[in-house]
C-alpha positions in Angstrom: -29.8 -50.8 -40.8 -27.1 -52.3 -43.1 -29.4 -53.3 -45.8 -31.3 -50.2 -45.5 -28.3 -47.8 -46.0 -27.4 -50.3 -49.0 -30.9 -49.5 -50.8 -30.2 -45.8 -50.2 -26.6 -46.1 -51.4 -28.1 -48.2 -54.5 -30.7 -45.4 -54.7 -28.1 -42.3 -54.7 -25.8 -43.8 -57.4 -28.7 -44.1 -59.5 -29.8 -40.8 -59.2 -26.4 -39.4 -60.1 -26.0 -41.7 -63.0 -29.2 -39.7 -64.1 -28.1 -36.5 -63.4 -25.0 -37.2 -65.4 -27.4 -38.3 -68.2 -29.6 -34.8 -68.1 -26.7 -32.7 -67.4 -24.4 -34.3 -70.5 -27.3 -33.8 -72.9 -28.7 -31.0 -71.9 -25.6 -28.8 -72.0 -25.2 -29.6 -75.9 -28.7 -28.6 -76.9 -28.1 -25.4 -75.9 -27.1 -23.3 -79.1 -23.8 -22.3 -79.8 -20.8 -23.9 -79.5 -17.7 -23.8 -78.0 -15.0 -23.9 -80.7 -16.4 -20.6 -81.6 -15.9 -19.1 -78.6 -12.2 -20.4 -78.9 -11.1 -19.6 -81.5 -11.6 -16.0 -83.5 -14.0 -15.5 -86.3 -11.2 -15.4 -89.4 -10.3 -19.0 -88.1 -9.7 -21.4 -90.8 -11.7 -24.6 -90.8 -8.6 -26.6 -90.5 -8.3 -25.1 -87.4 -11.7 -25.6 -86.0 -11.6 -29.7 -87.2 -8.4 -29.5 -85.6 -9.2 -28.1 -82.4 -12.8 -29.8 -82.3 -10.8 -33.6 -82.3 -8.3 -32.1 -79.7 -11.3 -31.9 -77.5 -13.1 -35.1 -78.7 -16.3 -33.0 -79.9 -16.2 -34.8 -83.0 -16.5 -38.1 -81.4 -20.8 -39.6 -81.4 -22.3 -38.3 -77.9 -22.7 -41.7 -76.5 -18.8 -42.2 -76.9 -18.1 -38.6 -75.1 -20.4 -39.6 -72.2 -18.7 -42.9 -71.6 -15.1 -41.1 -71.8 -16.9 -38.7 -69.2 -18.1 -41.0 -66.8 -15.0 -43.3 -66.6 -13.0 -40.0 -65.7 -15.4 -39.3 -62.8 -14.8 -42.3 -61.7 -11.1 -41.6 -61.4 -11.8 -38.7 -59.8 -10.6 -36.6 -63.4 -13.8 -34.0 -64.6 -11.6 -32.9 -67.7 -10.3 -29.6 -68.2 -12.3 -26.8 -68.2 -12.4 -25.1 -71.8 -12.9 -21.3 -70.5 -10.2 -21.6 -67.3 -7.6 -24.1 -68.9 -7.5 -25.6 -65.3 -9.0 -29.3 -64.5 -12.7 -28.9 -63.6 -11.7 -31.0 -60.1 -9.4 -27.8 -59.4 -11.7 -25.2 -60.3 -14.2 -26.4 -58.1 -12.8 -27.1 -55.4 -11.0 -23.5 -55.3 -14.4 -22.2 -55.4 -16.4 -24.4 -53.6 -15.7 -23.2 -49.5 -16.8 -19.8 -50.5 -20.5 -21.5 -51.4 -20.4 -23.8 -48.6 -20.1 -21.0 -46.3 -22.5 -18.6 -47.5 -25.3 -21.8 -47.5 -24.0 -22.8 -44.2 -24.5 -18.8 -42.8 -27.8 -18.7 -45.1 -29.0 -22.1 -43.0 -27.8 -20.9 -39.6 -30.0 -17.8 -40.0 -32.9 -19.2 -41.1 -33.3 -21.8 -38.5 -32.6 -19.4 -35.5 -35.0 -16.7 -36.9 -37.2 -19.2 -38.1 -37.3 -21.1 -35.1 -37.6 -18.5 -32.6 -40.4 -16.5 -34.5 -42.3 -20.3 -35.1 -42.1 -20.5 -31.4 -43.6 -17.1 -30.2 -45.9 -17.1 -33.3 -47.3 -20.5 -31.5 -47.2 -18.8 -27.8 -49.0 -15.8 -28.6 -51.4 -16.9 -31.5 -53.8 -14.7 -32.8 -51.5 -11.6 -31.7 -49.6 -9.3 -33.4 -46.7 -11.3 -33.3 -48.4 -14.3 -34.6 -50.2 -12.5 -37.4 -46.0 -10.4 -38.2 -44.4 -14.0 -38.1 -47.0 -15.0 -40.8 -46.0 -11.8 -42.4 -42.7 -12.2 -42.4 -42.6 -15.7 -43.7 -45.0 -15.1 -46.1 -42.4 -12.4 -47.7 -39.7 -14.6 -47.5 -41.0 -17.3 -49.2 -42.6 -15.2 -52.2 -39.6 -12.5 -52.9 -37.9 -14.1 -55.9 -34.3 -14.2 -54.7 -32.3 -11.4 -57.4 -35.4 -8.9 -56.5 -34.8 -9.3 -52.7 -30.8 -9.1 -53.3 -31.1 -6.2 -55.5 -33.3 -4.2 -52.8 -30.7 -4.9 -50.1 -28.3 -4.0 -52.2 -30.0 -0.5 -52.7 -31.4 -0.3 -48.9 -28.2 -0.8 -47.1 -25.4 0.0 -49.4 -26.2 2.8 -52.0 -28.7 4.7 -49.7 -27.7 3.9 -46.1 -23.8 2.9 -47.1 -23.9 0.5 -44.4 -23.2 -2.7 -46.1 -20.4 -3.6 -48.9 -22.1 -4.7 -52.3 -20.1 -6.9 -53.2 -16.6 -9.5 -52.6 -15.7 -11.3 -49.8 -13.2 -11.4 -46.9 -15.1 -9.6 -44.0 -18.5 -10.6 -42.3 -20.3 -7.9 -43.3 -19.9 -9.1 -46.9 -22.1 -12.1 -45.9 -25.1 -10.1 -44.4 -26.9 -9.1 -47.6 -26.3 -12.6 -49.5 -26.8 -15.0 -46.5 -30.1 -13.3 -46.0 -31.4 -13.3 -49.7 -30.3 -16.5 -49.8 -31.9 -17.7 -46.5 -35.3 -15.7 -46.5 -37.5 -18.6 -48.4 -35.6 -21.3 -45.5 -37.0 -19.2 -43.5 -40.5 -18.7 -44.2 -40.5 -22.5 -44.2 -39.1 -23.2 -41.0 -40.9 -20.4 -39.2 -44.7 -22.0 -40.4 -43.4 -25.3 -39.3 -42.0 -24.7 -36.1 -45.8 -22.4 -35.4 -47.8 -25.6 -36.8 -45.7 -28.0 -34.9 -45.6 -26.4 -31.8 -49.4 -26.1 -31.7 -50.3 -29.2 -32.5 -48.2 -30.6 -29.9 -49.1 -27.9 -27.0 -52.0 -29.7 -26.1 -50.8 -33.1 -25.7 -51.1 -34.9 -22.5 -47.5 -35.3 -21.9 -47.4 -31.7 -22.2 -49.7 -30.8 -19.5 -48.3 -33.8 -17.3 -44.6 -32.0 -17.8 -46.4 -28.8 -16.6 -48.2 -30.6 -14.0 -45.1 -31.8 -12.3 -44.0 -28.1 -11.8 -41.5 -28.4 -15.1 -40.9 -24.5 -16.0 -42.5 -23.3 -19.3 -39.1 -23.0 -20.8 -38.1 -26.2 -20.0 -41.3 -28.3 -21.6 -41.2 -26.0 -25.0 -37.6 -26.5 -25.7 -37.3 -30.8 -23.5 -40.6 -31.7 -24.8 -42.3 -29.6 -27.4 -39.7 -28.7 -29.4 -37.9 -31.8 -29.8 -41.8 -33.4 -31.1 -41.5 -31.1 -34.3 -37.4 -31.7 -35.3 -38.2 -34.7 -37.4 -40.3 -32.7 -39.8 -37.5 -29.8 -39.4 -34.6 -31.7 -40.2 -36.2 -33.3 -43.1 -37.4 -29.6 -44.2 -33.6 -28.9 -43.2 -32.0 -31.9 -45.9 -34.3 -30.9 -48.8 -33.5 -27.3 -49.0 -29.7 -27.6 -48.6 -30.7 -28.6 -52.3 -32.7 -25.5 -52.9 -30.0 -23.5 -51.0 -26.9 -24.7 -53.0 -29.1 -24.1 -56.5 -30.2 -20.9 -55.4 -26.5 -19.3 -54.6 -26.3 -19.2 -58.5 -28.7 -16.1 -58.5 -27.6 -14.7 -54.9 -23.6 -15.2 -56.1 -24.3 -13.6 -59.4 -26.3 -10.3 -58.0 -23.4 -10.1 -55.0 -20.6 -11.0 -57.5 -20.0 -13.6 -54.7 -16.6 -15.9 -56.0 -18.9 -19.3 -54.9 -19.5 -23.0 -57.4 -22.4 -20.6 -58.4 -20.8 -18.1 -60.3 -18.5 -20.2 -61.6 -21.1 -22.0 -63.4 -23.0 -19.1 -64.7 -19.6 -17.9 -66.5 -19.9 -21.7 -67.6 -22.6 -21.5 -69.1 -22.4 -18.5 -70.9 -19.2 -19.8 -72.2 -20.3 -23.5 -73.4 -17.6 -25.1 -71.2 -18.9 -28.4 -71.3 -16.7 -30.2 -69.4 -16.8 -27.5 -66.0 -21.0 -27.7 -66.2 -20.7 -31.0 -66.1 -18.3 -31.1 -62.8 -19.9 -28.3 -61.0 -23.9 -30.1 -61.4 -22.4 -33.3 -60.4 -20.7 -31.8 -57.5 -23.6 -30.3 -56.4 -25.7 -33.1 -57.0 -23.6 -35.4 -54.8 -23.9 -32.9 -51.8 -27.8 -32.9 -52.1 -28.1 -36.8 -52.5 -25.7 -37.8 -49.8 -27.3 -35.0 -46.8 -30.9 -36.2 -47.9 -29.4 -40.0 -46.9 -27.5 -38.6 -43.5 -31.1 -37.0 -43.2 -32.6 -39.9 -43.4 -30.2 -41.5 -41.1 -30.8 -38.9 -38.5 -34.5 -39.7 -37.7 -33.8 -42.2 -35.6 -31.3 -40.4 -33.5 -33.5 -37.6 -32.9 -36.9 -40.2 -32.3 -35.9 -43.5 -31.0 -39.3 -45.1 -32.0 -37.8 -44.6 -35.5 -36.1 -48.2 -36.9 -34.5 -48.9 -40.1 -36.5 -52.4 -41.2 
């Protein structure tokens, strides 16, 4: 177990150390730059030389990555050029407001996932079967900004049932968590239908029902805790998905998430907060696929770290 979570932990940092990599370079193809975005356009060039080595832009990349990384390291992103507040400070101002519209998002998906997969399986062949399909077939093809956009028309400009847009009450988190949970759930609900069936006709199963177990009890004791290991591992990949996809849904809701900071950071060539916020976000995914990884063996004990 030990050296296993050490290969992981080995694994993780180097996958962040490439992130960093893609992330630094990337952000400086993009055209434009930032010092004119500071500074107006009758700036004199003294100024922009001036401004540029305040920042360290005219230092070679190579040298700007290293002063990067060694402030990460320390726990110190830099200063975001757009906020004029440490990137570290930005972030994690911002970041509850994301983790709870992807924890909501999640929680949906797997009940209505789950429970859909399960009767889809019972009644196979039925209408409900052949809706669940339906259902999670939509989810998983609506592109996320279409889906939030017809919500937004739906329930709040035609029915006025629903806020468009801010946070502070629950019903601000209807309409988002459910964009941003529909393609979750479309995954979990085909799953949950193919792992239920396969396992249905095991023998254990019809032992369990043999010994006068009610129904109830051997789909949720015995067949439903067969098909977690492939859930949770569904579960731990598309946190990833989840956290990337809140850009759009915190964009179209005007949601105040890690999201929507980074689209303004973007747009504004603030290097140093696009930097912070892809390497937070990064670290999140890396570290729940490892405690995924680390579940499997609490949910099957035949599971052993070698």
């Amino acid at each position: 177990m030990t050296r296993y979570l050490s290969q992981r932990l080995a694994q993780a940092l180097l996958v962040l150390v490439g992130v960093t990599l893609v992330v630094f370079f990337l952000a400086r193809l993009a055209p434009g730059d930032p010092i004119d975005l500071m500074l107006p356009e009758d700036a004199e060039p003294e100024q922009r030389e001036g401004l540029r080595e305040n920042l360290g832009f005219n230092k070679p990349l190579y040298v700007q990555y290293l002063i990067f990384i060694k402030g990460a390291l320390r726990g110190d992103m830099g200063r975001s050029l757009y906020y004029r507040q440490p990137c570290f400070r930005i972030i994690m101002d911002y970041l509850p407001n994301t983790l709870l519209l992807t924890v909501v998002s999640m929680a949906i998906s797997l009940v209505l996932g789950i429970v859909t997969g399960i009767v889809a399986a019972l009644r196979r062949d039925s209408i409900w079967d052949y809706g669940g399909a339906t259902l999670a077939l939509l989810g998983r093809s609506l592109p996320a900004y279409w889906l939030g956009i017809m919500l937004i028309l739906i329930f709040s400009v035609e029915l006025r049932l629903l806020p468009t847009s801010g946070i502070g009450k629950p019903a601000n988190l209807v309409m988002p968590s459910i964009t941003l949970g529909a393609a979750l759930m479309g995954i979990i609900m085909r799953l949950t239908r193919s792992g239920m069936l396969e396992v249905m006709g095991e023998d254990y199963i019809r032992t369990a029902r043999a010994k006068g177990i009610g129904n109830w009890l051997v789909i949720t004791r015995h067949a439903l805790r067969n098909t977690f290991i492939p859930l949770v591992t569904i579960v731990g990949l598309q946190l990833g998905s989840l956290l990337s996809g809140s850009v759009i849904v915190e964009t179209v809701f005007a949601w105040p998430g890690v999201g929507r900071v980074l689209v303004t950071a973007i747009g504004a060539r603030d290097y140093p907060l696009i930097q912070a916020g892809v390497l937070f976000v990064s670290i999140i995914f890396v570290f729940t696929n490892l405690a995924v990884d680390l579940t499997y063996a609490f949910i099957d004990p035949r599971i052993r770290f070698q």
